[in-house]
Structures are given as C-alpha cells and as structure tokens.
DSSP file (Angstrom, degrees, kcal/mol; ACC not computed):
  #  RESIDUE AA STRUCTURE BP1 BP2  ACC     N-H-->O    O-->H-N    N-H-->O    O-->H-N    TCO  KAPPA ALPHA  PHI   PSI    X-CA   Y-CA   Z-CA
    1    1 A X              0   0    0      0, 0.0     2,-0.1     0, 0.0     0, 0.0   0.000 360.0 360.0 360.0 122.6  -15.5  132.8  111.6
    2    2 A X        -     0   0    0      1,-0.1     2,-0.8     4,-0.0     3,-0.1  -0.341 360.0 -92.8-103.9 172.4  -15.6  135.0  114.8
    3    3 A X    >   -     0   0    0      1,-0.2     3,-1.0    -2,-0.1    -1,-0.1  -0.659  23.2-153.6 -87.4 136.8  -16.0  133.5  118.4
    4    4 A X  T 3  S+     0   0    0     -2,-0.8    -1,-0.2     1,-0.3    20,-0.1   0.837  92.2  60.3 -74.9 -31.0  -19.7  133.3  119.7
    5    5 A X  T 3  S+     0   0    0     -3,-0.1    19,-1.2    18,-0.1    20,-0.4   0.332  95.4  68.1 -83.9   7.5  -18.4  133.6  123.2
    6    6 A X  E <   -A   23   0A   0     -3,-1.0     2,-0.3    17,-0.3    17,-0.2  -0.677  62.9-156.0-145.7 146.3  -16.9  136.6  122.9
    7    7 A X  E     -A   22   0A   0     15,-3.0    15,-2.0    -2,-0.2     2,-0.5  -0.897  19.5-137.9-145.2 128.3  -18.3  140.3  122.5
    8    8 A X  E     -A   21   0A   0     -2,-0.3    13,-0.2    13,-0.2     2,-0.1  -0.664  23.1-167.0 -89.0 140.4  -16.3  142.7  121.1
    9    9 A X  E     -A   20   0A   0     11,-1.5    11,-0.7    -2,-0.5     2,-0.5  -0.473  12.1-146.2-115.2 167.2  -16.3  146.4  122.8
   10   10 A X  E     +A   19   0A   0      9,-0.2     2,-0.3    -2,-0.1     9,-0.2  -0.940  19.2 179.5-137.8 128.6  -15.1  149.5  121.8
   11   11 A X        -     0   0    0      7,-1.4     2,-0.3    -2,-0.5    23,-0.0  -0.962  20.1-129.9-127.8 150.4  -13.8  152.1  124.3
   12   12 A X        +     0   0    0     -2,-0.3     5,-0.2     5,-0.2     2,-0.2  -0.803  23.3 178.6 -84.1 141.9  -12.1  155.9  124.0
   13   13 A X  B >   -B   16   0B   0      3,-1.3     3,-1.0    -2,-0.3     2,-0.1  -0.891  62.3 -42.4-107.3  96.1   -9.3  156.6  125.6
   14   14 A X  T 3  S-     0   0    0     -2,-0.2    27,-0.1     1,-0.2    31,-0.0  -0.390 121.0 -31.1  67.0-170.3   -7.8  159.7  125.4
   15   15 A X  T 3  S+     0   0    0     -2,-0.1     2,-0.2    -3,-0.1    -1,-0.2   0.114 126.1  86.1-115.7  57.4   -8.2  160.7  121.5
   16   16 A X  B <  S-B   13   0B   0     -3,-1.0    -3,-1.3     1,-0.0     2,-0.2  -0.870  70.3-139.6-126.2-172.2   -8.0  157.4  120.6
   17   17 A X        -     0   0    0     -5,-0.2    -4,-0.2    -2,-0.2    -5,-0.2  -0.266  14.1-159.2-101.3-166.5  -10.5  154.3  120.3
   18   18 A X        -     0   0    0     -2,-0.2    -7,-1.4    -6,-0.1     2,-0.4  -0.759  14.6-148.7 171.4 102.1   -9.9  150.6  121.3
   19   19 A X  E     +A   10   0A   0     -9,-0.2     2,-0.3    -2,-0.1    -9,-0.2  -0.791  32.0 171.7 -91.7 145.1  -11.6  147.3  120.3
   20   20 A X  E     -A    9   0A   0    -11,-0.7   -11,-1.5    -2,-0.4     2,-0.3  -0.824  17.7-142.6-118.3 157.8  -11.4  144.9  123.5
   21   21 A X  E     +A    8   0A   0     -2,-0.3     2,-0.3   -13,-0.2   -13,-0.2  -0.995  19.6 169.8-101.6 155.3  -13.1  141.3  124.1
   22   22 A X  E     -A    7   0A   0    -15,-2.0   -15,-3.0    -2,-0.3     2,-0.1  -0.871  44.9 -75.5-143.6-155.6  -14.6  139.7  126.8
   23   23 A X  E     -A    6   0A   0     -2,-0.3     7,-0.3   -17,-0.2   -17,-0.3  -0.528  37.0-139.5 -98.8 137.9  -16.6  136.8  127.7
   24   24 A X  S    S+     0   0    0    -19,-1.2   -18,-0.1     1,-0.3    -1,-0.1   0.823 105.1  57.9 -65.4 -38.5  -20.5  137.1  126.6
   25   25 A X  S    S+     0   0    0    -20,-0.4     2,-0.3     1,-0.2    -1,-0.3   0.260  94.9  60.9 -76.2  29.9  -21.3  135.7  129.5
   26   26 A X     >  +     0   0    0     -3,-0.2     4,-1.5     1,-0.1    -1,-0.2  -0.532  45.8 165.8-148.8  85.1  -19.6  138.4  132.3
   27   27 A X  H  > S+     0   0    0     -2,-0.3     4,-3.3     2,-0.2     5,-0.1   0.800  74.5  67.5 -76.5 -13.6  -21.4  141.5  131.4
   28   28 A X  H  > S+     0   0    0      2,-0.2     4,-2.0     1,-0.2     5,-0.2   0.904 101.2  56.0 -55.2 -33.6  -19.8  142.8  135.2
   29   29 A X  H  > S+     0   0    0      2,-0.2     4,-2.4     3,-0.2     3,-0.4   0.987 107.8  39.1 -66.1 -54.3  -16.7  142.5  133.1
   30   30 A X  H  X S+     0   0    0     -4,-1.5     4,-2.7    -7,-0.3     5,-0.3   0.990 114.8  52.9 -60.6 -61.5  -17.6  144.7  130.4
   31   31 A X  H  X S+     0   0    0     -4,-3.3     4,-3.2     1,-0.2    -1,-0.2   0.796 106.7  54.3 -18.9 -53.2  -19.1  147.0  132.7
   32   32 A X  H  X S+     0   0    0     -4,-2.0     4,-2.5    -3,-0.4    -2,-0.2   0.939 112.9  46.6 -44.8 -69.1  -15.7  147.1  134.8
   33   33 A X  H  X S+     0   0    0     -4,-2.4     4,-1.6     1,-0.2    -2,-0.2   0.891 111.3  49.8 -58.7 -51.8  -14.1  148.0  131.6
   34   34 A X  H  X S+     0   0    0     -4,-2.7     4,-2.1    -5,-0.2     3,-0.3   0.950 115.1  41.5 -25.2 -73.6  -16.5  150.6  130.6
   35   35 A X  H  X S+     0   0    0     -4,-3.2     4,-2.6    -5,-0.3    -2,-0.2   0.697 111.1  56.1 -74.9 -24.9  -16.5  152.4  133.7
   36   36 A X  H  X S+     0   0    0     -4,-2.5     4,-2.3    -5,-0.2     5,-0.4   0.994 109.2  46.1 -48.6 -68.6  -12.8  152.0  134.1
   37   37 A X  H  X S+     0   0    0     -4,-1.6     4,-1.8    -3,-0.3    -2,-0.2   0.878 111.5  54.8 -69.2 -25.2  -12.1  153.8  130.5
   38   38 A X  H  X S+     0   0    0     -4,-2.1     4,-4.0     1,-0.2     3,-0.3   0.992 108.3  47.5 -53.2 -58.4  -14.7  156.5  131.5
   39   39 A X  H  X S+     0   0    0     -4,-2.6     4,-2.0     1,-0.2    -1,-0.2   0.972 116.4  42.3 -45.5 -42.5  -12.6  157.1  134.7
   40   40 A X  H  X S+     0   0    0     -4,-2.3     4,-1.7     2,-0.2    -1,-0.2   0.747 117.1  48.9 -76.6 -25.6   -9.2  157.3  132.8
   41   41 A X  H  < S+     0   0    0     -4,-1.8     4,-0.5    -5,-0.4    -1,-0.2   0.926 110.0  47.5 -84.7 -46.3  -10.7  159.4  130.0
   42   42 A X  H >X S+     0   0    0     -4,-4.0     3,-7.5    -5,-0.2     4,-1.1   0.941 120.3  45.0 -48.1 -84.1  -12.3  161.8  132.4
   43   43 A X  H >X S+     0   0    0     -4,-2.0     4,-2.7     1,-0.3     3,-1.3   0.593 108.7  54.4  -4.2 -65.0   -8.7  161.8  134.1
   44   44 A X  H 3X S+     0   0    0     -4,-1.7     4,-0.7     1,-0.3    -1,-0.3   0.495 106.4  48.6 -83.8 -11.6   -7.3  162.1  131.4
   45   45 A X  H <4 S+     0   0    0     -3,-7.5     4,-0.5    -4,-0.5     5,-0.4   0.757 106.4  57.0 -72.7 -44.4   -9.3  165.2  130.4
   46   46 A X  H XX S+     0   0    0     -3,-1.3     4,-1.1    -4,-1.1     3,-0.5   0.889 105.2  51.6 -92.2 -19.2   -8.7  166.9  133.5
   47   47 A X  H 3X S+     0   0    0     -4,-2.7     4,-3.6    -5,-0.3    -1,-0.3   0.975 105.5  55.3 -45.0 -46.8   -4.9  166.7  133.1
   48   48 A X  H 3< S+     0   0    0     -4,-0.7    -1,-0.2     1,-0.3    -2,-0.2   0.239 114.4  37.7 -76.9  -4.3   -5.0  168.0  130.0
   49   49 A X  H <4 S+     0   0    0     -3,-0.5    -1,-0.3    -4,-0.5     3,-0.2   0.398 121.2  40.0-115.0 -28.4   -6.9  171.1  131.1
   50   50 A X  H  < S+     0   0    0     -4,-1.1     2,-0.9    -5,-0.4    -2,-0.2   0.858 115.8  49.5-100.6 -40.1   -5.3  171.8  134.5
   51   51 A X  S >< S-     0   0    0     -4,-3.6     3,-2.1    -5,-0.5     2,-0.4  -0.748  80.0-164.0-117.4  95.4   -1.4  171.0  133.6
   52   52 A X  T 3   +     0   0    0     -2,-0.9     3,-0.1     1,-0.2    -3,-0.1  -0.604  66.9  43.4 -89.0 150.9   -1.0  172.9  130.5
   53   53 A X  T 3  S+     0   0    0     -2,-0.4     2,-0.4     1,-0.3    -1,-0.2   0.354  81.0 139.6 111.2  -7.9    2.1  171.8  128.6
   54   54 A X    <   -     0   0    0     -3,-2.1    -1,-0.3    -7,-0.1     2,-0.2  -0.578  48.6-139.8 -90.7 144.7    1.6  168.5  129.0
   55   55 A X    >>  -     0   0    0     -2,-0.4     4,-2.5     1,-0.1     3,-1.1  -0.571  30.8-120.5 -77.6 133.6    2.1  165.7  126.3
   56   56 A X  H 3> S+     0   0    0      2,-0.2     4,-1.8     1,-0.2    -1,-0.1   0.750 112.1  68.9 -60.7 -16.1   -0.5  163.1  126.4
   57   57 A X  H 3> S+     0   0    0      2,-0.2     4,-0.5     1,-0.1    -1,-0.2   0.919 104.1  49.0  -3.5 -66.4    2.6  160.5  127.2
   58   58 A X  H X> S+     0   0    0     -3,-1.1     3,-5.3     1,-0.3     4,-1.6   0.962 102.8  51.1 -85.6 -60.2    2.7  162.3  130.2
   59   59 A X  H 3X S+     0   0    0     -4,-2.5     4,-3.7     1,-0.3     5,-0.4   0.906 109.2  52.3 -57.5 -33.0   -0.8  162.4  131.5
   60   60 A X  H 3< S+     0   0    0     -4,-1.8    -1,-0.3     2,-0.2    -2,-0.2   0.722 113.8  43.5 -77.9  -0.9   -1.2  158.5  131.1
   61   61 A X  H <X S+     0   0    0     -3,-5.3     4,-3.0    -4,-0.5     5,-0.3   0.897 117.0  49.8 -76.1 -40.4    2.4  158.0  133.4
   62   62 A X  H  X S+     0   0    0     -4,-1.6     4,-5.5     1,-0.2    -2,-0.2   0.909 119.6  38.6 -39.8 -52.7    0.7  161.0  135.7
   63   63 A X  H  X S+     0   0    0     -4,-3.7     4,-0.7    -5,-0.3    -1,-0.2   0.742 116.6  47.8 -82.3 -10.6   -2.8  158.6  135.7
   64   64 A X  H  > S+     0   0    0     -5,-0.4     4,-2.5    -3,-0.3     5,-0.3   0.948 110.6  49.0 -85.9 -44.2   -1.2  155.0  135.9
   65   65 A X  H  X S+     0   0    0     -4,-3.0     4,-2.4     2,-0.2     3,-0.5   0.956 114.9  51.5 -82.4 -34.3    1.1  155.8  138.9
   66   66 A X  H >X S+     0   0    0     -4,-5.5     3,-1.4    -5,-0.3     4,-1.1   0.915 111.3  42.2 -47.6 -70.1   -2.3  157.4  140.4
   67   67 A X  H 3X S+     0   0    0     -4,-0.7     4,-1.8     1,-0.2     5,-0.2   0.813 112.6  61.5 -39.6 -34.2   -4.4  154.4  139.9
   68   68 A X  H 3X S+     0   0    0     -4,-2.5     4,-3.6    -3,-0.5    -1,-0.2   0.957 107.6  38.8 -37.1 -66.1   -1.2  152.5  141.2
   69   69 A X  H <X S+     0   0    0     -4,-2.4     4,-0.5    -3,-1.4    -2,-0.2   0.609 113.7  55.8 -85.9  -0.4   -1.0  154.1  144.7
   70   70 A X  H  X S+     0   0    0     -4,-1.1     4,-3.8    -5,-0.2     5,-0.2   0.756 109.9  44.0 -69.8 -51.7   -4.7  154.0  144.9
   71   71 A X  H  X S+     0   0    0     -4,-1.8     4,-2.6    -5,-0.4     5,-0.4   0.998 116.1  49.5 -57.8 -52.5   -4.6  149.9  144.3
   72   72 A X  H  X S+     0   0    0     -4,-3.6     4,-3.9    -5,-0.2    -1,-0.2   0.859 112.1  49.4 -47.2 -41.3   -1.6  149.8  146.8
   73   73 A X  H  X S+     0   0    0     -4,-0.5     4,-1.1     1,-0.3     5,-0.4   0.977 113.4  42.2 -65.1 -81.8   -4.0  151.9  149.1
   74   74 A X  H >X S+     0   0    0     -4,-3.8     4,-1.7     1,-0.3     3,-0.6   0.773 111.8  58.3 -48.1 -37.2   -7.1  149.5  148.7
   75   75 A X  H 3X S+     0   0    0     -4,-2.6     4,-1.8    -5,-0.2     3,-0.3   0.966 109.1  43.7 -78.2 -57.0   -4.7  146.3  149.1
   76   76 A X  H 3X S+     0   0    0     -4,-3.9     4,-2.3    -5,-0.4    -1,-0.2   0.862 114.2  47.5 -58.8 -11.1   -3.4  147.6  152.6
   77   77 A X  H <X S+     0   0    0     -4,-1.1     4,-3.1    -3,-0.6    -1,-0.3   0.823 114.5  53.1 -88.6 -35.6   -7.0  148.5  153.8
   78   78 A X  H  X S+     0   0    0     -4,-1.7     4,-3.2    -5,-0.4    -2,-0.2   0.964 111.5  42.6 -48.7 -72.5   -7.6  145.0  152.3
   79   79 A X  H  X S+     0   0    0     -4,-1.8     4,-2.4     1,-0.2    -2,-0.2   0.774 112.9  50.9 -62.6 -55.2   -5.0  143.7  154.3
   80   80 A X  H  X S+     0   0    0     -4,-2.3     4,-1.4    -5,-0.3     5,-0.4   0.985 106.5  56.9 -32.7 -70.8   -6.0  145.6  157.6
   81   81 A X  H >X S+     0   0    0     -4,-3.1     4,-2.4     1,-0.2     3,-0.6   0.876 105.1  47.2 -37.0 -48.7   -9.5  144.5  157.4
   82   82 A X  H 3X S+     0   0    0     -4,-3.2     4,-1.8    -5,-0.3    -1,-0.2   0.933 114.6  49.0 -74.1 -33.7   -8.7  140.7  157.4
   83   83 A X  H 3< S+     0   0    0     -4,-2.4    -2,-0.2    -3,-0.3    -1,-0.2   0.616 112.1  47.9 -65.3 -12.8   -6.0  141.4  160.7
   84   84 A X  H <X S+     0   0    0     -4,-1.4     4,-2.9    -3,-0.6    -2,-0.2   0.666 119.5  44.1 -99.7 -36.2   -8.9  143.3  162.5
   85   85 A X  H  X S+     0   0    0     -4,-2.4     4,-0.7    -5,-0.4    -2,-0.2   0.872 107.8  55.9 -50.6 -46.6  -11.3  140.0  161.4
   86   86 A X  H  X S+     0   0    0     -4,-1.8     4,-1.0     2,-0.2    -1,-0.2   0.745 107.7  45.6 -37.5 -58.0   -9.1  137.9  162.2
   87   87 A X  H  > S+     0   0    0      1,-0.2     4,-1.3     2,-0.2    -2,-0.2   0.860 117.4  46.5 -92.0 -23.4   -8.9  139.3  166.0
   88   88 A X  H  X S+     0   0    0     -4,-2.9     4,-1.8     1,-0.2    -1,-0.2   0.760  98.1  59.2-104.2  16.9  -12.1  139.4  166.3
   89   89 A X  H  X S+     0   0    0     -4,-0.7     4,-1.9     2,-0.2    -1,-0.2   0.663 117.2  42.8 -60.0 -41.5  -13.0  136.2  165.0
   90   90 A X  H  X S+     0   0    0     -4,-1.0     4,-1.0     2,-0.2    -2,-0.2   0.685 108.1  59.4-108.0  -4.8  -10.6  135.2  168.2
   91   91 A X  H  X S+     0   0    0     -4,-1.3     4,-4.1     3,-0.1    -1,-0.2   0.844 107.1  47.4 -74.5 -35.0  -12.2  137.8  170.5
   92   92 A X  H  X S+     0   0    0     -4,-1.8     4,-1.8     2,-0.2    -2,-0.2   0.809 109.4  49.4 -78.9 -16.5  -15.5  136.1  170.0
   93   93 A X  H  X S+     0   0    0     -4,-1.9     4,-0.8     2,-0.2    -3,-0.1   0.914 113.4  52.8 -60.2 -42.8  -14.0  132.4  170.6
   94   94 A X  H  X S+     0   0    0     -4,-1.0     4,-2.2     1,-0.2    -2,-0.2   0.960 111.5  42.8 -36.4 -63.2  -12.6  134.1  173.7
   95   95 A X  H  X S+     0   0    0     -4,-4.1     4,-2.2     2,-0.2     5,-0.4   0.843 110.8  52.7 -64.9 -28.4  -15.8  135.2  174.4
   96   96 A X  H >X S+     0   0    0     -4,-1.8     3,-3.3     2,-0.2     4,-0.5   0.696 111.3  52.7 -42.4-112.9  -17.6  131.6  173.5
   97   97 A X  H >X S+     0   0    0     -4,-0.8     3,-1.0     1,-0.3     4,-0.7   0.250 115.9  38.6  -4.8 -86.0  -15.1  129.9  176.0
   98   98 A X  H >X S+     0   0    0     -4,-2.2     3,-1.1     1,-0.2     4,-1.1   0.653 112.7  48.1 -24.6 -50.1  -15.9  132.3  178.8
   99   99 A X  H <X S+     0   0    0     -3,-3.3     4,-2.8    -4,-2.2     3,-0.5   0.910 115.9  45.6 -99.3 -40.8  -19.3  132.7  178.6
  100  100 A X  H << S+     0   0    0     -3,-1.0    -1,-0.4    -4,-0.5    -2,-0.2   0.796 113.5  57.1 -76.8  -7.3  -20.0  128.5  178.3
  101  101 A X  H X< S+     0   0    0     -3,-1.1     3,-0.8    -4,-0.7    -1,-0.2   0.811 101.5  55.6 -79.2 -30.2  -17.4  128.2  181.2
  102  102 A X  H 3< S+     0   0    0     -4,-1.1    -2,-0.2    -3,-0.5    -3,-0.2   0.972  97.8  55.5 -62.4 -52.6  -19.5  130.4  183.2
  103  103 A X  T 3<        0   0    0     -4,-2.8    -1,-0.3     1,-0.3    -2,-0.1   0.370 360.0 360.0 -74.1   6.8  -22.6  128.5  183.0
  104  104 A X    <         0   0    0     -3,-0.8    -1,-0.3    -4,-0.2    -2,-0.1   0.196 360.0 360.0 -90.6 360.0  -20.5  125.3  184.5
C-alpha cells in the first residue's frame, strides 16, 4: 500500500538513475529537483569531456565543491542585501523624522 501523498520521480545522474519522493502537493519541489539533476548531469557531462582522465568519483567532488562555493556565494549576497535593507530601512526613518520635523 503506497503513500497517496507522495509522487515518486525518477532522475539521471551521471550514468545512473534515481527514484526520489516528494510531496504531491509541491510540484516547485519536484521541479527544483528536476532542474537541479539536469544542472549536475549537464556538469557532469562537461567534466567528463573537458578533463580527460577523470573518474566519475572525481567529477561529482569537482561538482559538489562548485555548487558549495556558489551556495556560500549566494548566502553572503544574501547577507549583504539584508545589511544594505537594513540601512536603508533607517535612512528612510531618518528621513521620516526630518522631513515631519520640518513642517513644525
């Protein structure tokens, strides 16, 4: 008796396959998953073509530590963005305060 709530997917990786589930209701998730193994497969293609000699071992450390310093990348831009929001969230109180001081 299988779970209703659930749809099982099947993705390539490399030259293998993969059954996943996810929740029937979050097709963004399966999308997300999709488009993910597409990225990693392509990757994983274009090592395997450009860096001859390599073990497929090797191309998936090559393609996690990319996708690694990429996340790190997007988390610090992350991080920026909300400290540049932040100050100007408190440049426009500044300005509030002025501007209603003026009119006094």
């Amino acid at each position: 008796m299988g779970d209703d709530s659930k749809l099982v997917i099947r993705i390539k990786l490399g030259e293998r396959e993969y059954s996943m589930s996810v929740d029937r209701d979050n097709p963004t998730k399966e999308h997300n998953i999709r488009k993910a193994a597409k990225i990693v497969g392509d990757k994983y293609t274009k090592y395997m073509t450009t860096r001859q000699g390599l073990e497929p071992i090797d191309c998936y450390a090559l393609l996690a530590l990319e996708m690694s310093v990429k996340n790190i990348e997007l988390q610090t831009k992350s991080e920026e963005e909300k400290i540049i929001e932040k100050k100007l969230e408190e440049l426009e109180s500044e300005i509030d305060s002025a501007l209603s001081t003026v009119g006094k």
